[in-house]
Structures are given as structure tokens and as C-alpha cells.
N, C-alpha and C positions, 0 to 999 in steps of 0.2 A: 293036236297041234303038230306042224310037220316043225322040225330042229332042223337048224341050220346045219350043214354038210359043215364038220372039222370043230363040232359046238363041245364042249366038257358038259357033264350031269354032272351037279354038285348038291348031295342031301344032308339037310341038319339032324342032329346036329355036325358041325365039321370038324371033322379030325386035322389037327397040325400038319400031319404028312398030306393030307388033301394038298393043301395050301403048294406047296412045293412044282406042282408039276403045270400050275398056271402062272400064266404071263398077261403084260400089259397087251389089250388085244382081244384076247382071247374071247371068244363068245360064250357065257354059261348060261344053264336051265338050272334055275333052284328049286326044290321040292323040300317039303317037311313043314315046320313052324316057324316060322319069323315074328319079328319084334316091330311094330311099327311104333313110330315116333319123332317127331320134330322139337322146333323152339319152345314151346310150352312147357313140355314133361321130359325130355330128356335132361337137360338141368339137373330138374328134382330124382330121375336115376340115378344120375353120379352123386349127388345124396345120402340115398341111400346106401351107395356103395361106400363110400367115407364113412356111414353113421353105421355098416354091419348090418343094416334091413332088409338086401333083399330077401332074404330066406321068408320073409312074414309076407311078404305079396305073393312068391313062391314062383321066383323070378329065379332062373338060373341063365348065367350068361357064357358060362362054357361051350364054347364051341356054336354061339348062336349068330344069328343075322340080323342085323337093325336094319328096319327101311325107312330114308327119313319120309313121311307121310304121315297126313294126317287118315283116318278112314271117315268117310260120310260116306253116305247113301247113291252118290255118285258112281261111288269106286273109290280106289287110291291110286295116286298119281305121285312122280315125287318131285317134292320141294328145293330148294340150293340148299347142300351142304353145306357151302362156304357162309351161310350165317353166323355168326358171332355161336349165337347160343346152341348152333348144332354143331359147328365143326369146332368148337373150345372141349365139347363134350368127348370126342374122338379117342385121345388117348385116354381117358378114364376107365370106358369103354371097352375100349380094348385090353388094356392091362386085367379089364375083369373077366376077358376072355372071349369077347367077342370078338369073330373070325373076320367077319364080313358087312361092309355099313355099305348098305343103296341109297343114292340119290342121284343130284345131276349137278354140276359145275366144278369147276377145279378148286382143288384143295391147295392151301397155304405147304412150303417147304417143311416147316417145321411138324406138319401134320403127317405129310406125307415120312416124316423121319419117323416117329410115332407109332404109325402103322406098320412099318421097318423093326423097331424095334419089337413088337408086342407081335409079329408074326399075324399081321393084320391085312387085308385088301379091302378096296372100295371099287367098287362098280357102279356101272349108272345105265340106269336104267330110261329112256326115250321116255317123254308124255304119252301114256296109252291107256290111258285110263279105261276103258271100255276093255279092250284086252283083260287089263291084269283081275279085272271084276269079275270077266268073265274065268279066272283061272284059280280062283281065291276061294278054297273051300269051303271055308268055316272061318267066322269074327270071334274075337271074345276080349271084353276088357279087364285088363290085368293089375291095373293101378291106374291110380286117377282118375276115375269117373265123372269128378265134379268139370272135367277138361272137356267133356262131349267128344267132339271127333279129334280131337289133341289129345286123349289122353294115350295110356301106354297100351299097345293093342298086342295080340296074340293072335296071327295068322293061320291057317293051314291053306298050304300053296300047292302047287303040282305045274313045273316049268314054267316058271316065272323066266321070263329073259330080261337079260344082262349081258354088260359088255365090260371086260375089265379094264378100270382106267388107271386104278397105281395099285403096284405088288413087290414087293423085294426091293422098295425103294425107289422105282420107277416109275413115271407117268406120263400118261400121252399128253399128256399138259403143258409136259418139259421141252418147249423148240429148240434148247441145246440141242436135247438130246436125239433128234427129229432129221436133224443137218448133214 
């Protein structure tokens, strides 16, 4: 795959000092494992993280990527953020250490503080379904199986793109900020 000219490489899991040297903008390549999950099963992740279980599915959220997406045999593609039950889930999420959540549509002020706080960004990734299938190494599901393509997935990716839409508290979302 050719990379966009002035693109960041970003590989999981991500270290906090990653996080520092991107901006709203900015173009990334993700590589490593990712998390995929939407409205069905993220919910029931922050769950888990209240109830002290991820360690029994063998979920570690340190420094990882959530994509909201469901995976079918299609590909994956991603879903809005801004759903109730995926972007409520965000600061949970994050406070457990996850870096980076992909989707597509603007997130709530209060989210974007959230991801501010817990040293978090969101990127969104274009409908490309055929693309990201074709960059997507390996499936596997990690929790919740009785969810079919909604449950909680575990990726191995190799430049996934991305475009970062809120980071250090700002977003391209913000037409304040735009002016």
C-alpha cells in the first residue's frame, strides 16, 4: 500500500508518549491488534471493567485500539461513534487504557473532554470496506460469541488508515475552532 506523503505510523500497542506528537489532522497507518466493537458488546466491556473481568477473557486494554465495527464476512467497515451505546462507552474505555477508538462521526463536547483527560484520541476512518478486508490479517473472537459479528473481535492489521479527528482536546468538528 503506498502511505500518504507527511502520514505517522502508529503500532499497538501505543505508548502515551506516541500520543504527543499527533494532531487533529493528521493522517495515521495503524499496525498490530485491534479491538473491534460497536452497540451490542462494548456496553458489556465496560462491564467487565467495573466488575474486575477482563483478565478471564484475556482482554488487556492498555495501550490498545478500539474500532467501532462490527466484522462479517463482508469486511469491516465503521459504524457512528456518536451512538448512545458506543460513545457513553468512551470514557470507560479509555480510562482502562485504551489509546485510540476508530469510527466515523462527531463526538459529544463532553466526550471529547474525556478523551482529554485519559490521554485518548479518536480517528475515523472513511467507509472502505474492501480496503480494510483486504489489510486485516487475522479474525479472532475474544468475548462474546453468542453476538456473531457484534461480538468483541481481535484484529491483526498492517496500515490501516486513519485520519485524526479529536486529540489534546481538539476536533475537526469544532467550527469555533475552524474560524
Amino acid at each position: 500500500m503506498i502511505q500518504k506523503e507527511n502520514s505517522k505510523s502508529v503500532i499497538t500497542p501505543i505508548r502515551a508518549c506516541c500520543l504527543e506528537s499527533i494532531s487533529i489532522g493528521d493522517f495515521i497507518y495503524i499496525s498490530g491488534f485491534i479491538y473491534t466493537g460497536r452497540d451490542s458488546v462494548l456496553p458489556k466491556i465496560v462491564s467487565l471493567i467495573e466488575d474486575g473481568k477482563l483478565e478471564e477473557y484475556g482482554i488487556n486494554l492498555e495501550g490498545a485500539v478500539i474500532f467501532h465495527t462490527a466484522v462479517s464476512p463482508a469486511g469491516v467497515g465503521p459504524t457512528s461513534s456518536n451512538k448512545y451505546d458506543i460513545e457513553s462507552t468512551i470514557p470507560a474505555l479509555s480510562a482502562a487504557g485504551v489509546k485510540l477508538h476508530l469510527g466515523k462521526g462527531e463526538l459529544s463536547k463532553e466526550t471529547i473532554e474525556a478523551l482529554a483527560k485519559y490521554n485518548s484520541i479518536y480517528a475515523v476512518i472513511p467507509p472502505v470496506t474492501a480496503l480494510l478486508n483486504r489489510i486485516t490479517l487475522s479474525k479472532k473472537i475474544v468475548a462474546f460469541p453468542e453476538l456473531g459479528m457484534e461480538a468483541f473481535h481481535l484484529l491483526e492489521v498492517q496500515n490501516y488508515p486513519a485520519i485524526i479527528a479529536i486529540a489534546h482536546g481538539k476536533s475537526i468538528y469544532d467550527h469555533e475552532e475552524q474560524k
